[in-house]
C-alpha positions in Angstrom: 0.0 0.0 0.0 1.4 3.6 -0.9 1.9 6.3 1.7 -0.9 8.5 0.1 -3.4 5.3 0.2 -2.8 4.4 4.0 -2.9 8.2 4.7 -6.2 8.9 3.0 -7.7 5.4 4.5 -6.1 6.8 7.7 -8.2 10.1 7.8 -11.2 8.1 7.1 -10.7 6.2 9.9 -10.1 9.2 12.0 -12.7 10.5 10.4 -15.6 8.0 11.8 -13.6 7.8 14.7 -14.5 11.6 15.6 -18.4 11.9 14.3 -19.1 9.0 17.2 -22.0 6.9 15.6 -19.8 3.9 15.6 -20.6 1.0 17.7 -18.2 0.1 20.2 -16.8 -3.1 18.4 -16.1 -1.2 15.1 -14.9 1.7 17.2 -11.9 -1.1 18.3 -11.2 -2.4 14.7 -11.4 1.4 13.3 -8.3 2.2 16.1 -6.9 -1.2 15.1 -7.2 -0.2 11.8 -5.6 3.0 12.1 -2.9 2.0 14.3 -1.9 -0.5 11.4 -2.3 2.6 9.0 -0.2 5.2 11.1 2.8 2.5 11.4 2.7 1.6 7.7 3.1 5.5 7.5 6.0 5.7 9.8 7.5 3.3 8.3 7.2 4.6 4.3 8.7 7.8 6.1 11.5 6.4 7.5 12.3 5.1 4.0 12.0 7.7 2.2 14.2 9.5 4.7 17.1 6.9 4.2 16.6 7.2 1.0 17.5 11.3 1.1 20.1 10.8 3.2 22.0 8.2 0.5 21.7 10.8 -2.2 24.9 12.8 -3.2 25.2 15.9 -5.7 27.7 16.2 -7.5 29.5 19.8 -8.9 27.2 20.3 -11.2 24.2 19.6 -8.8 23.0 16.8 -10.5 22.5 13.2 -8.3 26.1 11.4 -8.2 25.4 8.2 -6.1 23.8 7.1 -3.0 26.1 7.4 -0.4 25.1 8.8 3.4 25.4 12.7 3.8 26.7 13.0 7.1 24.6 15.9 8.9 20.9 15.1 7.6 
């Protein structure tokens, strides 16, 4: 699942969660749910920023490799 798809699944979840005509059970399995969705987020986040750390410029500012930037 993308980032954008658990986020937007997320804020529906949220979304039920706050107008309160859920039923108790599916109140629990909405937070379930959306605990599941906000850890898949973290997690696509923590990629991506890896991933921007690894990328180097080089003198002409274009991408030169994918090594760690020390600093970010």
């Amino acid at each position: 699942m993308s980032f954008e798809s658990a986020m937007a699944e997320l804020d529906q979840v949220v979304g039920k969660l706050e107008h309160g005509d859920v039923a108790l059970e599916d109140s629990i399995k909405l937070y379930e749910r959306g605990a599941a969705l906000k850890a898949h987020c973290e997690t696509k986040l923590k990629e991506a920023e890896e991933k921007v750390e690894k990328i180097t410029v080089g003198p002409d500012g274009t991408a030169a490799g994918t090594t760690k930037v020390e600093g970010l």
